[in-house]
N, C-alpha and C positions, 0 to 999 in steps of 0.2 A: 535481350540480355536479362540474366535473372536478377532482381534484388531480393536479399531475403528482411520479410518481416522482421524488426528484432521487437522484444519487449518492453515494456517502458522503460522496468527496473534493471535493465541488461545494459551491463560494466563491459566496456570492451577494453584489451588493451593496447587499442591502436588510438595514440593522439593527435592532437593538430600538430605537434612537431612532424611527426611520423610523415604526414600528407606534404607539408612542408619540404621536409626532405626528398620527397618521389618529385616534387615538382621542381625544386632544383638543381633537379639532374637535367633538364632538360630547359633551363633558366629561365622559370615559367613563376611567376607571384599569383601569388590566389589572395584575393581579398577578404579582409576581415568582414564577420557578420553573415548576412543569409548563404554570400557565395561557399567559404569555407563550411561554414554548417554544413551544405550540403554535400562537398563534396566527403567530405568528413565521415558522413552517413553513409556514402557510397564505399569507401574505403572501408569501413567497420563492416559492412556487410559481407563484402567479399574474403576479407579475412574469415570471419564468421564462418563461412559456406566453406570455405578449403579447411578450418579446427575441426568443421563437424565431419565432412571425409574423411580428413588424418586419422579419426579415432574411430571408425568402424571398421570393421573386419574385410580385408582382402578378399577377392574371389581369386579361385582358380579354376581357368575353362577346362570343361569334363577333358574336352579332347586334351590337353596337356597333364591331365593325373599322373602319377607315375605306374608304367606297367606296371604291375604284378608279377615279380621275378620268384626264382624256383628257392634263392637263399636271398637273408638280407643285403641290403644296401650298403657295402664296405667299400673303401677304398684305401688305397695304399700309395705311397713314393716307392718307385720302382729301386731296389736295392743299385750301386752305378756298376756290378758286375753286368746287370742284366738291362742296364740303359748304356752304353757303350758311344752311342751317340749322341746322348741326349734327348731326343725323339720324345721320350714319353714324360708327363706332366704328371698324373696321378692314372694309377693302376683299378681294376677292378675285376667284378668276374659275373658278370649279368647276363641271367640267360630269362627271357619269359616262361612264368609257368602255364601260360594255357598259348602258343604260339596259332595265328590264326590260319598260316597258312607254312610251306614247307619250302619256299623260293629260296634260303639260304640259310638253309639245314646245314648245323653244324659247320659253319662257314664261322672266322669271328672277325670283328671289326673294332678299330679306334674313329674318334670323332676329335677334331679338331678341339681345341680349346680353348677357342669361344661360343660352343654349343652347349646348352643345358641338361644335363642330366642329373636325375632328382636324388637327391644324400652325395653327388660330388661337389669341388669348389669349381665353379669357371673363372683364371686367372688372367683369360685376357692376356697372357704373356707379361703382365704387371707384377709390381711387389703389389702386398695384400696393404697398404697403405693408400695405394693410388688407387685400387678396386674397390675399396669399401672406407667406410667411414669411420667407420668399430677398427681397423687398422689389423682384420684378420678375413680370410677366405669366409666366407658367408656359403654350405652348402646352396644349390640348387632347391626348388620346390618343388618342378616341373620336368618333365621331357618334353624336350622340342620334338617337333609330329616327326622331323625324323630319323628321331632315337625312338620313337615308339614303330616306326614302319620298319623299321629294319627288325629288332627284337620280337616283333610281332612276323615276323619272317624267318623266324626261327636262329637267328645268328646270334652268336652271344658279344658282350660286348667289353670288349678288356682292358679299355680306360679312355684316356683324351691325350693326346699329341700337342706339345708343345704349339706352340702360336709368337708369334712376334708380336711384340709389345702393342697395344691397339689392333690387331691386327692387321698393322700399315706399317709394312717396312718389307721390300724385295729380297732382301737379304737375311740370312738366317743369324744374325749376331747382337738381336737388340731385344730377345725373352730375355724377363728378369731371372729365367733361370738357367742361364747364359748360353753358348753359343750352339746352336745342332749343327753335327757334320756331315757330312757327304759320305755315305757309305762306302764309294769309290774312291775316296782321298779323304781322309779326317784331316785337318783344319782349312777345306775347301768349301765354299760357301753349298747351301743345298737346296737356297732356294728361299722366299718366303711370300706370303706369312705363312703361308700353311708349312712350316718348316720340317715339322715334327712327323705329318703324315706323309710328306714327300721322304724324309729321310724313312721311315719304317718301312717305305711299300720300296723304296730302294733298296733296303738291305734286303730285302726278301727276291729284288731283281738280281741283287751281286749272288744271291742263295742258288738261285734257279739257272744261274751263268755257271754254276759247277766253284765259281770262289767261297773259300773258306769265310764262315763272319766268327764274330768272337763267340768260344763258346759260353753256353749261357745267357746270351742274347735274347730279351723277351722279344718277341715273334707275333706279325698279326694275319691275316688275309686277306682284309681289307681295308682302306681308310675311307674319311670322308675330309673332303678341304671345303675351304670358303674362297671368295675370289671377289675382287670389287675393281682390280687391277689390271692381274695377271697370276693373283695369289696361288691358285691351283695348279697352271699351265706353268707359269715361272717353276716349283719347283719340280712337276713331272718331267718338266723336259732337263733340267741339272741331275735328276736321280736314274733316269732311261726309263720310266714309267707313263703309262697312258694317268692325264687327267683331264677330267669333262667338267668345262663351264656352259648346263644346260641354258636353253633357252630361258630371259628374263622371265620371270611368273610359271614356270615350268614344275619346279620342286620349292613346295612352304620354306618358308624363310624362319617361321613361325619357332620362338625360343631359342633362336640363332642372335647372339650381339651386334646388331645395325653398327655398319658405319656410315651409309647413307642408302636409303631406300629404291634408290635408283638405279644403282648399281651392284645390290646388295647380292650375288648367287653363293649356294652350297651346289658341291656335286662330288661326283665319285669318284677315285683313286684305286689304281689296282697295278697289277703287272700283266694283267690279260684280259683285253679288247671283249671277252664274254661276260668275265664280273662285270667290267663296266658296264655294259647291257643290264645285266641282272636287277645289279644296286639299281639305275636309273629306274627298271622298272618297279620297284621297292619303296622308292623313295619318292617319285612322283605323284602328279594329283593334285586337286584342290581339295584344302583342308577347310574351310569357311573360314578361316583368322586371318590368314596373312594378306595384308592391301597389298600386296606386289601382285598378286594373280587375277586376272583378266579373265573376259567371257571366253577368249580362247582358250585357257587353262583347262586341260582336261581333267572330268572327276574322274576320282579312283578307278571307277569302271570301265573309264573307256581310254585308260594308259594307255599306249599302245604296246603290245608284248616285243619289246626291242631285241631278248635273246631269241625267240623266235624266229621274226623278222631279216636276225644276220646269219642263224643257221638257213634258213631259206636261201637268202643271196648267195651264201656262200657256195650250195648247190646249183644254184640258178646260172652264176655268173664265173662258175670255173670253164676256161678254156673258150669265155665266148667275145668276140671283141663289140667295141661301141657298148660296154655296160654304162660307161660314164664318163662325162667331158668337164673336165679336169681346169684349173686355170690358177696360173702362178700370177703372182700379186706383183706385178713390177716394181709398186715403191717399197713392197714391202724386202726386198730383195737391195734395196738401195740407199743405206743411210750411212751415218759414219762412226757409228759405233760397230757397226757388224763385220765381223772378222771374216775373211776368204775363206776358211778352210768351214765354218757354218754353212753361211752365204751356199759355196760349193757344191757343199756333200748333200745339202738340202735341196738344191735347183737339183743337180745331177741323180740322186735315187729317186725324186720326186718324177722324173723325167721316163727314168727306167722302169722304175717298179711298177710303173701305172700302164704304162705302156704292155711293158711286160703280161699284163692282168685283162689286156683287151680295151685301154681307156684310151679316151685322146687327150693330151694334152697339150694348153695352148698356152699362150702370156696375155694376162690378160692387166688394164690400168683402172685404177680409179684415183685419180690423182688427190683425191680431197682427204683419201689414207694420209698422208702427209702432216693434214690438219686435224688429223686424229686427237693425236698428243695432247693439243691445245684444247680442241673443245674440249675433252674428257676433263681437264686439269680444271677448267673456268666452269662447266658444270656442276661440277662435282665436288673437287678438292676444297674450294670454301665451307662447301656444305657440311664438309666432315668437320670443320669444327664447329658446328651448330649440333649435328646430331651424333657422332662418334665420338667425340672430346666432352663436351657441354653436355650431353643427352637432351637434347630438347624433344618436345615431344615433336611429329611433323607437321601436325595442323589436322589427319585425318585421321579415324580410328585403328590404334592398333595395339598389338600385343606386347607390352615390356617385360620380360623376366625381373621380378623385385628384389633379386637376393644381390645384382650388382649394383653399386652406388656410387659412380665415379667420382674422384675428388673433383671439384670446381668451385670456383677458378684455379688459373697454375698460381703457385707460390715460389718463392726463390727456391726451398726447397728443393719442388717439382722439376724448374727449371733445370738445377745442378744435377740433378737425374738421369733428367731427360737428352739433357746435354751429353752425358756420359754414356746411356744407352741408344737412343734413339733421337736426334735434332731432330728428326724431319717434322715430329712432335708441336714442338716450341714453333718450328720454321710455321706450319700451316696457322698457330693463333697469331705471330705475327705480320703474317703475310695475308689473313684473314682480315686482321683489323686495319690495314694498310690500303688494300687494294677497295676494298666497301668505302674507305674514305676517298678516295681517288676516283673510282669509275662508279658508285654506287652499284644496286643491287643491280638497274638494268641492264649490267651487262651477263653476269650470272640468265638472266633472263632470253638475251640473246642467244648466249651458249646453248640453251635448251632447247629453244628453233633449230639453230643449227646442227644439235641431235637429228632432228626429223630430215634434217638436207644429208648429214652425213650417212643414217638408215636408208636413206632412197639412195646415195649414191651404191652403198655397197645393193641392193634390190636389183637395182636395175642393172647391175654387171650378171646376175644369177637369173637373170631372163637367159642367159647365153651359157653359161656352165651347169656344172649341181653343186662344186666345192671350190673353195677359194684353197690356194695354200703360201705359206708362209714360212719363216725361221721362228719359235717361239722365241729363243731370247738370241743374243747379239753372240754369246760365245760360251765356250763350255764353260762347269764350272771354275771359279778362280778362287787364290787363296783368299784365305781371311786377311784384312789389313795388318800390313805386317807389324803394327802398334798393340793389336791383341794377342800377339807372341801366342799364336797359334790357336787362340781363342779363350785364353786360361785370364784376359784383361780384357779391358772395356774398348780401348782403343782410342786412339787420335779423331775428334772430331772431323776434321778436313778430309781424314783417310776416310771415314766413315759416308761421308757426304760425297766423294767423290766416285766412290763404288756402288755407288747404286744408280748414276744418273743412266739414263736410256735404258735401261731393263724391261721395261714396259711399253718399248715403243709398238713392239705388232701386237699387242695384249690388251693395252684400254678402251681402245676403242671400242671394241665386242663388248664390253663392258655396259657402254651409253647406249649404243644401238642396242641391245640384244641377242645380238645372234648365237647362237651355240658354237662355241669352239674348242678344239681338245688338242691338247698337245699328246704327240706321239712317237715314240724310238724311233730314230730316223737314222742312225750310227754311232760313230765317235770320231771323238777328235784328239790332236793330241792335247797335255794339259799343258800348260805354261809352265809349272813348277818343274823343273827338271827331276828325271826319275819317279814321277806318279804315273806317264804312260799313257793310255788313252778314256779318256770320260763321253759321256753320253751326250749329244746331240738330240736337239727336237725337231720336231714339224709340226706346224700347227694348220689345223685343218678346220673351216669354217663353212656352215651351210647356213639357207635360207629361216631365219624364224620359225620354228616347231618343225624345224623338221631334224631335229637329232641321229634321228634315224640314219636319213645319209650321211652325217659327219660318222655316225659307226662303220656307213653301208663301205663310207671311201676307204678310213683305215683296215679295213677286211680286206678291201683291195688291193691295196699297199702290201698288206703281209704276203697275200696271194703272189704277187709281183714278184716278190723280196724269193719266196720260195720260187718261183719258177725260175729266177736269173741265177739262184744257187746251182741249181740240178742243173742248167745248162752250162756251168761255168764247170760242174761236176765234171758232164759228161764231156767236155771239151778237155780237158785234161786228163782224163781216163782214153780218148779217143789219140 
């Protein structure tokens, strides 16, 4: 440990009270004379050593400079004719002026918003009170690697997407910039955190369904979400859109808002099973900053080309059977939040369409799926309020974007806030400092073994298939609690807390293990609200560690399927 020299003459303004007070946090006395001297001197130094950091100039790593775009860095609030959902955060129009390569030419994309991008504010779905300390949006410095992979791809980039408040919360009703809707039903939930990209890349699915959207409507191609949960998958499958939670350490995290390192992924969003190939190919790689990525983490060079790859299969594997062995998740088919007409529509296309495609499909168990929930929660969920809430730093080197400064500690203030937009907030400090008092950390510690049992449980089911599959969430989407009179108020606590429980039951797990998962348009169902009619269904579809590729390889499948059972169902009615 370092001490720093100090000078003779050198006034510090830390006194023995000061030491006094650190030691009676923890009802410790320090004795007067050589003991206190010294520790005294130890305390002066370290202060010292943190005034003389505070006042030197920042670095910012080369690889996060801000592209070089074709016009300055502006941004805008989208006018609310042209946010109709709420979806978008702040507006922009960034194109790189020297693009390196042409992978997504004139393609444009939004980014969640809790990614960095350098002259925007990242709002974390917060008021700019609880984001900063100055009690106003702080632009960005930086682009995260990948807002620069993408723009250096040639796509332009036309702002940030609404995000749920910390980016923790299932439900699209708890941004401070209030509720995003479901493109398919406005004041029906769309999903969360990534609310705002699940709702835009929706409305572009309800576009491409031949239904009218409002005119006026700012318009993307692509999104990018975050996921720690289910945040990506939860809302692809509420919007009928494909979204991919890549393999852990797969795509830099790198200027992206941790809420815990462990489970921290970004990935791609789209309405078509080939951008997501694209993007993933875009957006992947080892960047040298981000500690989530591992020796397996491929560099830039050796991505694998995934659009490629599924236009390959796609020739490869029409019309031929045994391309792949398929296996439905039995517990995940079996809890009791999950509605029949999900449950259903999910086992029965999942049965068809694969088959239909040349696949075999089996049932296959991993009974410690079950114990999903729990490990993920005891993992993980404390953690968030150490490094998502708190910002602490992890213990190992990494990269923090400087322009956010969370408030901490909560204040009653905060509380009264938080309470009104988001509990679950409040719930995790109090439940944080509850259960450390109660079980200590060892059991957090436990939980992380248990990671490695529940990793090898799903492993060793994938000796036997190539994809797992699932329901992403328990039911279509549902209204907003009916306390937010359609979403235009905050809502009833209780309501609030009660609509999010189990949303995440086949979703966190992947999370702590790893694995790559993507939720994918599986059908519809009807909605609950009478007279909205039918909303989007998901399937979620899970492969072995690094291997993305077949979670693409299977959804290709699945369409292939979907399209063959059509044209027979055609020609059987025409016949």
């Amino acid at each position: 440990m370092s001490t720093l020299a100090l000078p003779a003459d050198f006034k510090s303004p830390v006194s023995a009270e000061d030491l006094k007070n650190c030691a009676a946090k923890y009802d410790i006395k320090i004795k007067p004379g050589a003991e206190e001297d010294a520790y005294l001197l130890l305390l002066q130094s370290a202060e010292a050593l943190h005034r003389t950091l505070d006042q030197s100039p920042d670095y910012i790593h080369p690889g996060l400079e801000p592209t070089p775009t074709t016009e300055p860095r502006k941004f805008f609030k989208a006018p609310e004719a042209e946010n109709p959902l709420n979806g978008w955060s702040h507006g922009c129009d960034l194109t790189a002026e020297k693009p390196t390569n042409s992978l997504l030419a004139g393609r444009t994309f939004v980014v969640k918003d809790n990614v960095s991008v350098a002259g925007l504010p990242t709002t974390l779905g917060l008021p700019a009170w609880f984001q900063s300390r100055s009690r106003e949006y702080v632009p960005s410095s930086i682009d995260a690697t990948i807002v620069k992979r993408l723009l250096e791809a040639g796509a332009t980039l036309k702002g940030t997407s609404v995000c749920e408040s910390y980016s923790a919360a299932p439900m699209s009703i708890t941004s401070a910039s209030g509720c995003v809707h479901n493109p398919w039903a406005r004041a029906h939930t769309c999903g969360g955190s990534s609310s705002g990209s699940g709702a835009l890349m929706g409305q572009k699915a309800v576009a491409e369904a031949g239904i009218p959207i409002d005119d006026g409507a700012r318009t993307v191609d692509l999104a990018v979400g975050g996921d720690q949960g289910g945040s990506i998958r939860l809302p692809a499958a509420y919007n009928g859109i494909y979204g991919l939670k890549p393999t852990h350490g797969l795509i830099p995290y790198t200027g992206v808002l941790s809420i815990v390192p462990m489970i921290d992924h970004v990935g791609p969003m789209a309405t078509k099973l080939e951008d997501i190939a694209a993007m993933l190919q875009v957006m992947a790689g080892y960047d040298g900053i981000d500690p989530r990525m591992t020796p397996e983490s491929p560099m830039p060079s050796q991505v694998k080309d995934y659009p490629g790859i599924l236009n390959e299969f796609a020739k490869e594997a029409k019309g031929k059977k045994g391309t792949m062995k398929v296996g439905l998740l039995k517990e995940a088919f079996d809890f009791p939040m999950l509605s029949d007409e999900v449950r259903d529509t999910v086992r029965r296309n999942a049965m068809e369409y694969f088959a239909a495609a040349g696949a075999e499909v089996v049932e296959v168990s991993v009974p410690m799926h079950r114990e999903g929930p729990a490990v993920w929660t005891v993992a993980a969920r404390t953690a968030i309020s150490d490094y998502g809430l708190a910002v602490k730093p992890p213990g190992y080197l990494t990269y923090q974007p400087d322009h956010v400064d969370l408030q901490w500690p909560p204040t009653q203030e905060m509380f009264n806030a938080l309470t009104a937009i988001n509990p679950t907030i409040m719930n995790l400090v109090f439940s944080t400092d509850y259960v450390r008092e109660v079980f200590g950390t060892n059991i957090e510690f436990k939980a992380h073994r248990k990671v490695f049992e529940l990793r090898a449980a799903y492993n060793a089911i994938f000796k036997d298939i190539d994809v797992l599959i699932t329901p992403t969430v328990p039911t279509v989407a549902f209204p907003f609690p009916e306390s937010t009179k359609g979403g235009t108020e905050s809502g009833e606590i209780m309501e609030r807390v009660k609509a999010a429980v189990g949303l995440s039951y086949n979703t966190c797990a992947f999370n702590v293990t790893g694995h790559p998962a993507m939720s994918v348009p599986c059908g519809f169902g009807e909605a609950a609200t009478e007279g909205v009619g039918k909303l989007p269904i998901g399937m979620q579809v899970i492969g072995r560690r690094w291997e993305d590729d077949m979670v693409l390889k299977a959804a290709a499948l699945f369409e292939m399927g979907k399209t063959e059972q059509s044209v027979a169902l055609a020609n059987l009615s025409v016949s």
